[in-house]
C-alpha positions as CSV (number, residue, x, y, z in Angstrom):
1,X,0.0,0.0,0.0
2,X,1.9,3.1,-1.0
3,X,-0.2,5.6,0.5
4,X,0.5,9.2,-0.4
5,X,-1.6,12.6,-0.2
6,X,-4.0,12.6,-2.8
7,X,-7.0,14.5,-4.1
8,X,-10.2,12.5,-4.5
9,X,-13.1,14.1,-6.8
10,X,-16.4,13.4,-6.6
11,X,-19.6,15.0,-8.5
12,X,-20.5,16.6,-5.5
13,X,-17.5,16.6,-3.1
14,X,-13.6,17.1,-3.1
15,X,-11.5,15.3,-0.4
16,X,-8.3,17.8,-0.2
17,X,-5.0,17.2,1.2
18,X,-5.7,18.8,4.5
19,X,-2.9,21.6,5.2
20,X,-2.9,24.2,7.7
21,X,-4.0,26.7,5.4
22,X,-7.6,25.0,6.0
23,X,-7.7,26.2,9.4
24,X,-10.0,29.3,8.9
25,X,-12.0,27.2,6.8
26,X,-12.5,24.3,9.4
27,X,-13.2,27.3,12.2
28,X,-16.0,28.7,10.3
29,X,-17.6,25.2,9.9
30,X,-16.1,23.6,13.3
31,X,-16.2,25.4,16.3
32,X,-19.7,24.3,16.9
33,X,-20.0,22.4,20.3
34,X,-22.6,20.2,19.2
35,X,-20.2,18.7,16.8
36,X,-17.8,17.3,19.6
37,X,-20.5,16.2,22.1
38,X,-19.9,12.7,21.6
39,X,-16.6,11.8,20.0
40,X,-12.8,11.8,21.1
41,X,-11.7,15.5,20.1
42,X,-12.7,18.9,22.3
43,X,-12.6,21.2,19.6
44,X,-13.7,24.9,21.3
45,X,-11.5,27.3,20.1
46,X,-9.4,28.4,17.1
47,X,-6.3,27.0,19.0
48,X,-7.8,23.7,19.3
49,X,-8.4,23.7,15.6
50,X,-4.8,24.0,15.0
51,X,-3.7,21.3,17.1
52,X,-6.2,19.6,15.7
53,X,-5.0,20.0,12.1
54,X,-1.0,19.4,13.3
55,X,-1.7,16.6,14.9
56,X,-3.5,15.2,11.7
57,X,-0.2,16.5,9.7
58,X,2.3,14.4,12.7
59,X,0.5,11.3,12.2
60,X,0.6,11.7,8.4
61,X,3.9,12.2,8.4
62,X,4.4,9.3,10.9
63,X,2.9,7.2,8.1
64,X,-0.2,6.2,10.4
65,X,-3.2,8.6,9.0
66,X,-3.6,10.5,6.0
67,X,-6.2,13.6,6.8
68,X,-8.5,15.2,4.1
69,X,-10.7,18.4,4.1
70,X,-14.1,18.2,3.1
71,X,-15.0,20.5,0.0
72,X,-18.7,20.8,-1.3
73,X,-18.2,21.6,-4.4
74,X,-21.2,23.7,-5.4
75,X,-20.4,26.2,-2.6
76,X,-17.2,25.9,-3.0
77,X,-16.9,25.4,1.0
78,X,-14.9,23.3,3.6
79,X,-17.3,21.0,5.7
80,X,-15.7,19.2,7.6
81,X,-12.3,16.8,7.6
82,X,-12.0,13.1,7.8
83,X,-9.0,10.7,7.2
84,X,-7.4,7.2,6.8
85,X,-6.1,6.3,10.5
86,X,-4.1,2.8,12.1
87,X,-3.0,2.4,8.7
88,X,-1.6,-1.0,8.6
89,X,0.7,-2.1,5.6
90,X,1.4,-5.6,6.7
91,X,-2.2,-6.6,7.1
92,X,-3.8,-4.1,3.8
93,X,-5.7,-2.4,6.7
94,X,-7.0,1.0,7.2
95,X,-9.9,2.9,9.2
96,X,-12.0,5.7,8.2
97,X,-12.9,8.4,11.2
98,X,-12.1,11.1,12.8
99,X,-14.7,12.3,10.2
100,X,-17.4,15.6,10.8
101,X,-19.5,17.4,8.8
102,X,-20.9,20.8,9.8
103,X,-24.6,20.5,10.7
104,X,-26.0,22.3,7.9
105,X,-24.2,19.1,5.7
106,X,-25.0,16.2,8.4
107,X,-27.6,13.9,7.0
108,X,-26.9,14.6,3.2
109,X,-24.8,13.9,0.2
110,X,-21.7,14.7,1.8
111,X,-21.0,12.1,4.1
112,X,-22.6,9.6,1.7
113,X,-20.3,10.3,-1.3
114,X,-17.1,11.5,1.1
115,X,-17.2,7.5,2.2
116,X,-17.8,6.1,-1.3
117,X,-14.8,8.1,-2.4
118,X,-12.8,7.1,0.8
119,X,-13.7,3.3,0.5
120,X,-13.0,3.6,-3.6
121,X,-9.6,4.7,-3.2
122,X,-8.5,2.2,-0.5
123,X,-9.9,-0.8,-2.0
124,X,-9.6,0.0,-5.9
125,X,-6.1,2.0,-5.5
126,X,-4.8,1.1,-2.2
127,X,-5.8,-2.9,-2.5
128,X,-7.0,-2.4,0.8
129,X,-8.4,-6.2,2.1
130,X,-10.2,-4.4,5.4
131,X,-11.9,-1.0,5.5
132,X,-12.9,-0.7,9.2
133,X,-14.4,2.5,11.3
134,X,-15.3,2.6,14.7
135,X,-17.7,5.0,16.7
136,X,-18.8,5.5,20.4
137,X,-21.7,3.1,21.2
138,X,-24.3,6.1,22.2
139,X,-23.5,8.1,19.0
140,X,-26.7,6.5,17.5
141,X,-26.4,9.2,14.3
142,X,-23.1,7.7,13.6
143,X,-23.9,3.9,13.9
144,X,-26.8,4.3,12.0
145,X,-24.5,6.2,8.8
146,X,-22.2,3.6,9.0
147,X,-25.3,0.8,8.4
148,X,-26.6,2.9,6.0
149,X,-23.4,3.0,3.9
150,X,-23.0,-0.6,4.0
151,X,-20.5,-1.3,6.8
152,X,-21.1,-4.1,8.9
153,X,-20.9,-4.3,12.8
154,X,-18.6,-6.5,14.2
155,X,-19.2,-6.2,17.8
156,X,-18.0,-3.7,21.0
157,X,-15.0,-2.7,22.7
158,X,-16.0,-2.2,26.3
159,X,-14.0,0.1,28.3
160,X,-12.5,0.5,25.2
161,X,-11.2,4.5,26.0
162,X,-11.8,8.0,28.3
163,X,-13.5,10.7,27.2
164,X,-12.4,14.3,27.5
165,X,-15.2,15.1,29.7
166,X,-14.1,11.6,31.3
167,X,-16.8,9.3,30.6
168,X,-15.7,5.8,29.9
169,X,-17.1,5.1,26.2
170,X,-17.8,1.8,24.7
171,X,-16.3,1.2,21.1
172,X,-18.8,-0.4,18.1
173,X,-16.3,-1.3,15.4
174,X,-17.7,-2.3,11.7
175,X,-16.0,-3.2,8.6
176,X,-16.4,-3.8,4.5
177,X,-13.9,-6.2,3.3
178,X,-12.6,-6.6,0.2
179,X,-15.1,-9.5,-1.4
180,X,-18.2,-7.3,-0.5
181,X,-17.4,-3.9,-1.8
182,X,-18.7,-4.7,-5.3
183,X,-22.3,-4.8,-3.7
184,X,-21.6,-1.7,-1.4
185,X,-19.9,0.2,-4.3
186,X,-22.9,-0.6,-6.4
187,X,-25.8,0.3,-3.4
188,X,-23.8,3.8,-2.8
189,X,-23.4,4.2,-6.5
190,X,-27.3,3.7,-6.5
191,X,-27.8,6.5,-3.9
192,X,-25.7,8.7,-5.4
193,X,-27.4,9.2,-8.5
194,X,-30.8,9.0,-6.7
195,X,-29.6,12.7,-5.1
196,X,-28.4,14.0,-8.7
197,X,-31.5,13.3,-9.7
């Protein structure tokens, strides 16, 4: 897997290098506390956003994550950032998180096609064998994306990590392997052109 930064086009979304220049961009979209109620990351100020973003950039250059920005295209505006994380080479492994999408975007095309294209690239370019993601067991919004895109649940983590507010949070991992992303490239294909419709 020679994974490298890399521009991924979509009809209705760009997934961007992420850079620091995207930090105004993300803090118009991301400082919204309702976006970090329930997920790993305290994001509250513009300083936050930046350690945010360099942290993304040290673990990208530690070859473990490779961070995007989220650009809708017909706006022309940054919605939010996601990436490839616990890259593994030896095993053809990646996950898919650390993903948000500004409210106004939640619950539409974005996070629909930003998966398609992130799932594309790992399996088709990548030759991924194991796309996996993993979410907080009361973020019910995010278990039920994850379904909805195809992914499967494999089971939960208890105890699995400490919140920043300090609760103790439950991991729900799922996965798409390699032999079924024919049938979940053709069902998000499907529901992509049902919104350009």
């Amino acid at each position: 897997m020679n994974i490298q930064p890399v521009t991924l086009e979509g009809a209705t979304v760009t997934l961007e290098p992420l850079t620091i220049d995207h930090h105004a961009a993300l803090c118009n979209v991301g400082l919204d506390p309702e976006l970090w109620k329930v997920t790993m990351m305290l994001i509250r100020t513009p300083d936050d956003m930046k350690q945010y973003i360099e942290t993304a950039l040290q673990w990208q250059k530690d070859g473990t994550a490779l961070p995007f920005a989220i650009v809708e295209k017909s706006s022309d505006t940054v919605v939010g950032s996601t990436r490839y994380g616990n890259i593994d080479h030896a095993s053809r492994r990646v996950e898919i998180g650390w993903t948000w999408v500004a409210r106004q975007w939640q619950r539409t095309y974005v996070n629909t096609e930003t998966k398609y294209l992130l799932l594309k690239h790992a399996f088709e370019t990548l030759g991924c064998i194991r796309v996996e993601f993993k979410t907080d067991s009361i973020n019910e919004r995010s278990r039920n994306a994850l379904l909805r895109i195809g992914a499967r649940e494999e089971g939960v983590l208890r105890n699995h990590m400490i919140t920043p507010a300090g609760r103790i949070r439950h991991s729900v991992y799922y996965s798409i392997i390699d032999s079924e992303w024919p049938e979940v490239k053709k069902f998000l294909e499907q529901k992509l052109v049902q919104h350009e419709r």
